[in-house]
C-alpha positions as CSV (number, residue, x, y, z in Angstrom):
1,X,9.7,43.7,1.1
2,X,7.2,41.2,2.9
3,X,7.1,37.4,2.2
4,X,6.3,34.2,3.7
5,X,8.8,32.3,5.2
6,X,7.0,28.5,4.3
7,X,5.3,29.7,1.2
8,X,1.8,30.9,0.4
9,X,1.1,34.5,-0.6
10,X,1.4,37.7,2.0
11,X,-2.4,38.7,0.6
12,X,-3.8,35.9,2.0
13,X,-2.2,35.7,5.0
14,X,0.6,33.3,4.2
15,X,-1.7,30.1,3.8
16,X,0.3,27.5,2.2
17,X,-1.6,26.1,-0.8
18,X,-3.1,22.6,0.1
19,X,-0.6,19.5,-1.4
20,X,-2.4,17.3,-3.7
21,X,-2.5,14.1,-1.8
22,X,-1.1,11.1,-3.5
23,X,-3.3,8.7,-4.8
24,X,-2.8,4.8,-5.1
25,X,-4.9,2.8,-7.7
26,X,-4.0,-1.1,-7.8
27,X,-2.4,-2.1,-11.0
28,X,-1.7,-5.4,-11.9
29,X,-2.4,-8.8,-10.3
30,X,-0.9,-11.6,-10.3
31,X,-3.0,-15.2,-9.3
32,X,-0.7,-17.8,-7.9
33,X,3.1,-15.7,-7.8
34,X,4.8,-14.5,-4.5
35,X,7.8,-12.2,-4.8
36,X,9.7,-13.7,-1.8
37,X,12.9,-11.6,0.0
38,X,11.1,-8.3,-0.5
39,X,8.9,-8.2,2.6
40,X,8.1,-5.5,4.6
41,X,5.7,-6.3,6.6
42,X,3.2,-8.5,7.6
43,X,-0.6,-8.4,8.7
44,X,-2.3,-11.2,9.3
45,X,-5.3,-12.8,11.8
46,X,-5.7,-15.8,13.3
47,X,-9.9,-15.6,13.2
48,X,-11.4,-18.4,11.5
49,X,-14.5,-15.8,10.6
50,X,-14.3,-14.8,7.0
51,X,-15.3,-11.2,7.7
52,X,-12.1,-10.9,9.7
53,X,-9.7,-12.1,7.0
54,X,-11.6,-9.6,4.5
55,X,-11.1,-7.2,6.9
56,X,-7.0,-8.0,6.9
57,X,-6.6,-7.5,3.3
58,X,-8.8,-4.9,3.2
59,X,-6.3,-3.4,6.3
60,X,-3.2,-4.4,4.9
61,X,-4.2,-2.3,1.6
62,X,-4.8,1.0,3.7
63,X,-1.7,0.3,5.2
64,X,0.0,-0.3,1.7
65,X,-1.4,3.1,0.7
66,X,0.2,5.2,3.7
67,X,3.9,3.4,3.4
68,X,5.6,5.0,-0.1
69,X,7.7,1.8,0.7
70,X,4.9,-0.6,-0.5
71,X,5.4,-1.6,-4.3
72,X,2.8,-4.3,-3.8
73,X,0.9,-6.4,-1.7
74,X,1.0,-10.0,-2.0
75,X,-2.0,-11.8,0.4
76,X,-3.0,-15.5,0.4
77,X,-6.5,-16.4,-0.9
78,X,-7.9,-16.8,2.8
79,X,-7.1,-13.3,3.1
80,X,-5.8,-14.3,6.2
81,X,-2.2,-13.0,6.0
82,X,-0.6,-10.3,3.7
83,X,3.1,-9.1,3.2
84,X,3.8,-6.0,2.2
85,X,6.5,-5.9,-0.9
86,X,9.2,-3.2,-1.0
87,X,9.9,-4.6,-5.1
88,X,8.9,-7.2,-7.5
89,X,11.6,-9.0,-8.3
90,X,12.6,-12.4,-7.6
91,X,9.0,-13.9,-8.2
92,X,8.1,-17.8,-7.6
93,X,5.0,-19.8,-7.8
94,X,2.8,-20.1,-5.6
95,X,-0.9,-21.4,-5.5
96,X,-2.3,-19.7,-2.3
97,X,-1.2,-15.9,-2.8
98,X,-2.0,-13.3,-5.2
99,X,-0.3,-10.2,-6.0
100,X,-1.7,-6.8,-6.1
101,X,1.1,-4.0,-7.4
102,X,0.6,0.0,-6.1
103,X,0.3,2.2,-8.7
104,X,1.3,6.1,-7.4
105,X,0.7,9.3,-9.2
C-alpha cells in the first residue's frame, strides 16, 4: 500500500492540491458610528499629505484582509487613522469615522 503522508495523490507525486485562498469583499458601511472596546489594532500617519492618509486606509484594509481577527475596520474621514475591530457590538456615534465590516467566504 503507498500513500501520502500530507495528502495529494501517489500518481502525481504527492502534490497537495492548492487551498482556495480566502477571499474578503467589504460589506456594509456605516457613515458616522464607531464600535468602541473592540480594537485591535491601529494604523495611522501623522503626514498632512492626503496621498499618505489614502495610503493608511488603503494599508489598514490589506492588513484587515490577512488578520481572520478583523470583523471590520472603522477609519476616520481623513483617513488618517484606522482601528481594526475584532466585533461590532457596542456601537456609538460618531461624526469623523466610518465603518467598513469584512465579509469572508
Amino acid at each position: 500500500m503507498i500513500g501520502c503522508t500530507f495528502g495529494g495523490n501517489p500518481k502525481t507525486g504527492c502534490v497537495q492540491p492548492k487551498r482556495e485562498p480566502v477571499f474578503i469583499k467589504w460589506g456594509a458601511s456605516w457613515k458616522g458610528l464607531d464600535f468602541p472596546g473592540n480594537d485591535i489594532w491601529t494604523k495611522s500617519t501623522s503626514s498632512t499629505n492626503g496621498f499618505s492618509r489614502r495610503m493608511n486606509r488603503t494599508y489598514a484594509m490589506a492588513q484587515c484582509k490577512k488578520d481572520n481577527r478583523c470583523a471590520a475596520l472603522t477609519c476616520n474621514n481623513s483617513g488618517s487613522y484606522c482601528w481594526a475591530k475584532s466585533k461590532l457590538g457596542g456601537s456609538k456615534r460618531h461624526g469623523d469615522r466610518t465603518t467598513w465590516r469584512a465579509d469572508r467566504n
